[in-house]
N, C-alpha and C positions, 0 to 999 in steps of 0.2 A: 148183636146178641140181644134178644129180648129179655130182659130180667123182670124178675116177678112184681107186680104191684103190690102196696103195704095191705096186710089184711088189720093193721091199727092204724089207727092216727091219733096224733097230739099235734100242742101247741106249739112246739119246734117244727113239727115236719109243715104244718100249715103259714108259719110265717116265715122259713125259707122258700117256699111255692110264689107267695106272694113276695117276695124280695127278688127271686128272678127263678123262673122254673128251669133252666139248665140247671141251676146249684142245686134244685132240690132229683133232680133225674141223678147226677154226680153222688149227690151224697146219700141218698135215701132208697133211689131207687137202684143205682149200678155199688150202693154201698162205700166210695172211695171214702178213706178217711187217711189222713196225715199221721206217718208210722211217726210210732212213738204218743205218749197221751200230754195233752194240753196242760199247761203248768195252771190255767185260770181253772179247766174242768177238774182238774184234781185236786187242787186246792180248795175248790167250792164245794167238792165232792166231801173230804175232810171235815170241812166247820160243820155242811147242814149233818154228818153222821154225829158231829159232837153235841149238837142241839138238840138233836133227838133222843140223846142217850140221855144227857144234863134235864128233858125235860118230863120222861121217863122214871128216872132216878126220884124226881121231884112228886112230880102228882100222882105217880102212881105206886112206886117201890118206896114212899115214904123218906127217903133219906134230907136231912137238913138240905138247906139250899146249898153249904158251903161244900159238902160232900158228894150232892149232884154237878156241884160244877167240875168238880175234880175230876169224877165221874165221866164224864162229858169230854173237859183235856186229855184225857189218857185212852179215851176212843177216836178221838180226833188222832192223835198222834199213832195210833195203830193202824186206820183208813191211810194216814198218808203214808209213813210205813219208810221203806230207803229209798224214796222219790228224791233225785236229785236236785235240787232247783240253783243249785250256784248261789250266786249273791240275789237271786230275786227275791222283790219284799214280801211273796210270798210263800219264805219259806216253813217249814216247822214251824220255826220259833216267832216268825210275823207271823203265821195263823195260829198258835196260840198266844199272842200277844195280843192280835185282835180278839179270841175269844174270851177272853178274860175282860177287854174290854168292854165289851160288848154287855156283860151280864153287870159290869162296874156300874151301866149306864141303863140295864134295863134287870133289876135285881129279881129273881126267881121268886122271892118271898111277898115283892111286892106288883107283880108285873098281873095281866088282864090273865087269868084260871082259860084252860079249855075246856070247851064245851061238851057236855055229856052227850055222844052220839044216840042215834037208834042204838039199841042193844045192850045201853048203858058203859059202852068201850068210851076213856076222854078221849078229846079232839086232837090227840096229835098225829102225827104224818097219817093222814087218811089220805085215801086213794079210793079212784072210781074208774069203771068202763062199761060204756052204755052203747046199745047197737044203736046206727044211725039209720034212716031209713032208706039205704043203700048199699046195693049188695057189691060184692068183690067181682069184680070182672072175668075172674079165674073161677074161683072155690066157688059163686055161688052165693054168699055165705053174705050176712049183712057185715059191712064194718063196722069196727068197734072205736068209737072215743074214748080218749082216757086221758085222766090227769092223778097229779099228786100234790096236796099241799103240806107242807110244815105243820102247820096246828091252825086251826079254829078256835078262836077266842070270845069268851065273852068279851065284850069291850064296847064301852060308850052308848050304853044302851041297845045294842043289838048283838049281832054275829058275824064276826069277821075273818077271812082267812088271814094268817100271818105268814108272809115270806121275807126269809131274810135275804140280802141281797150284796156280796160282796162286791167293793168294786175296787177303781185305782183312787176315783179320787167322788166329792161331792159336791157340785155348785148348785148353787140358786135356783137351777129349775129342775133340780132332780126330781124332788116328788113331782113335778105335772108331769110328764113323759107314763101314767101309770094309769091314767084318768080314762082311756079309750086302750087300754093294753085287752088283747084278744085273751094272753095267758089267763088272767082274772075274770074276764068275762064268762070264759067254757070252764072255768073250776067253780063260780057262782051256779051255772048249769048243769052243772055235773053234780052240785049238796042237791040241790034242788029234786034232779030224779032221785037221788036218795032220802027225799022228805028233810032236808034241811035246809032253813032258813037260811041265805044269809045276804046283809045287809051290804057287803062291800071287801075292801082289803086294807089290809094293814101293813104297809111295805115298811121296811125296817133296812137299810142302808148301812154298812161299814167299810169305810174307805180303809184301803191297806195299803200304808206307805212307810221303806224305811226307816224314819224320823220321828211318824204320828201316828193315830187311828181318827177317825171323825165320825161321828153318825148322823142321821138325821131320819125322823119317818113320817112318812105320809097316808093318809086317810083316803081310799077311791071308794067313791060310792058307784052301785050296781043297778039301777029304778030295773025294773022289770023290761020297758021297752027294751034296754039295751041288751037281755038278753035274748029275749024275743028279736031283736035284729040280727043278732049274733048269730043266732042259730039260722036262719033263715039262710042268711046268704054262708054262712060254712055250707049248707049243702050245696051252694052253685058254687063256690071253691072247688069241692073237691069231685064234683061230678067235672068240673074243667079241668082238672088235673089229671081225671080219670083218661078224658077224651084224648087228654098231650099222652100217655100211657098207649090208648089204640092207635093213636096214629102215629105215635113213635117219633114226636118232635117237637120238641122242650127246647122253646124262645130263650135266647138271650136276653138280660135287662142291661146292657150295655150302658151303663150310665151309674147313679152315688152309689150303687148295689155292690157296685167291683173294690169300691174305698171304703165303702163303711166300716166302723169296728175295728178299724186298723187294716182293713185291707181282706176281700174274701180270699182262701183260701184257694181256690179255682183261678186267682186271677190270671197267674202266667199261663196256664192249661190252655185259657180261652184265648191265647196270643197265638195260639199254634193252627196248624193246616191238621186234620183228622189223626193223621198216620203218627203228627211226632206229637199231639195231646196227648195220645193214647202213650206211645213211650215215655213221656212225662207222668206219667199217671203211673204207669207199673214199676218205674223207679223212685220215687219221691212219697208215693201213698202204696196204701193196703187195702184190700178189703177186709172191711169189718161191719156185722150188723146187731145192731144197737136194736135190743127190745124194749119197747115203753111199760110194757105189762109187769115182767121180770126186776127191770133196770139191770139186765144183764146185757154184756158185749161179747159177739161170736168172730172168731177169724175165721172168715172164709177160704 
């Protein structure tokens, strides 16, 4: 079955392509996703709706900081909602324990202001989608790029995106893993067509474990060449992607691609002979398709 090529793309679908283009044919293009929603995507889902509400409440609806925060937990706890998670440390009450944390350590009153967009809107959750100079295979139509950041901050003498970034734990070379990240790269590219400056990222880390919280954040800067690289070869990515699309045969990366991250998602799938992947597939996964533009999910 031919399924249709994305007429978006983002920073997910481009660095599962390059992690192994079967996963991204599986997950992007024939849609499979694992029934039932991910306890780290929903829980990650939660904090950033609580940071956006918390920083909402703050710069723009005027409320104290200690009432945006509040603000904040009580939308957090409505996005996660009667999400079961057992004993994992990312339940409710570990993701409002980390949010609480979190502003313990990075205080609303005191922390780096967002930046005033074109239009005079602050800097927080902006979003962009830019046509690329490449049309869709099907429609004709250019593709679109698109991203979203958390907020835009003044900070440290320039302009910086800020993402927060939940995890299980934090060591030693957390922050360098962000220094060469594509995610950052095409969201500096994406202010950019929108006439915004900016200088780098601002990653913000909170580890969530049932015992503790930890933070830590790190500073990536963006020089121009690295966007101007970026962008260059995104378009030989996905015009190579386009190509595994017409001829309909999307490579294996048989190798750290299968264990990373704990383990892909595909991995027993790709153990199988055609007939019984595909019955592994219709009993174990769904289709569902995830819009980047919306941030809405469709069952198929």
């Amino acid at each position: 079955m031919r399924y249709p090529f994305p007429e978006v793309i983002d920073s997910s679908i481009m660095g599962v392509y390059k992690s192994c283009p079967q996963k991204v044919y599986k997950e992007y293009i024939a849609n499979w996703k694992s029934k039932g929603p991910s306890i780290h995507l929903h829980a990650g889902g939660a904090f950033a709706r609580g940071m956006e509400v918390a920083r909402l409440s703050f710069y723009v609806d005027g409320l104290s900081a200690d009432a945006a925060v509040a603000a904040g937990r009580d939308a957090l706890a409505e996005f996660y909602g009667d999400f079961d998670a057992g004993s994992h440390a990312k339940s409710l009450s570990g993701m409002i324990k980390a949010f609480d944390f979190y502003f313990a350590n990075y205080p609303l009153a005191q922390d780096h202001p967002p930046i005033i967009l074109p239009g005079g809107r602050k800097g927080i959750e902006f979003s962009f989608a830019e046509p690329l100079p490449i049309l869709h295979p099907e429609t004709g139509n250019p593709l679109i790029y698109c991203g979203r950041m958390d907020a835009i901050l003044s900070a440290f003498g320039g302009q910086f995106i800020c993402d927060e970034k939940t995890t299980t734990s934090l060591g030693p070379t957390w922050g360098k893993q962000w220094d060469l990240r594509a995610q950052f790269t095409g969201y500096v590219w994406g202010c950019g067509k929108a006439g915004i400056h900016i200088d780098g990222a601002l990653i913000r880390g909170v580890s969530i474990l049932k015992t503790k919280n930890e933070t830590q954040q790190a500073i990536s800067y963006r020089p121009e060449f690295h966007v101007e690289r970026w962008y260059e070869e995104l378009l030989e990515w996905v015009e190579e992607m386009i190509g595994c699309w017409k001829k309909d045969k999307w490579r294996h990366n048989l190798d750290h691609a299968c264990a990373d991250y704990g383990g892909c998602a595909f991995r027993q799938v790709c153990t199988y002979k055609e007939e019984a992947a595909v019955s592994h597939l219709e009993t174990f996964f769904e289709r569902r398709f995830w819009n980047p533009l919306t941030r809405t999910e469709t069952l198929l």
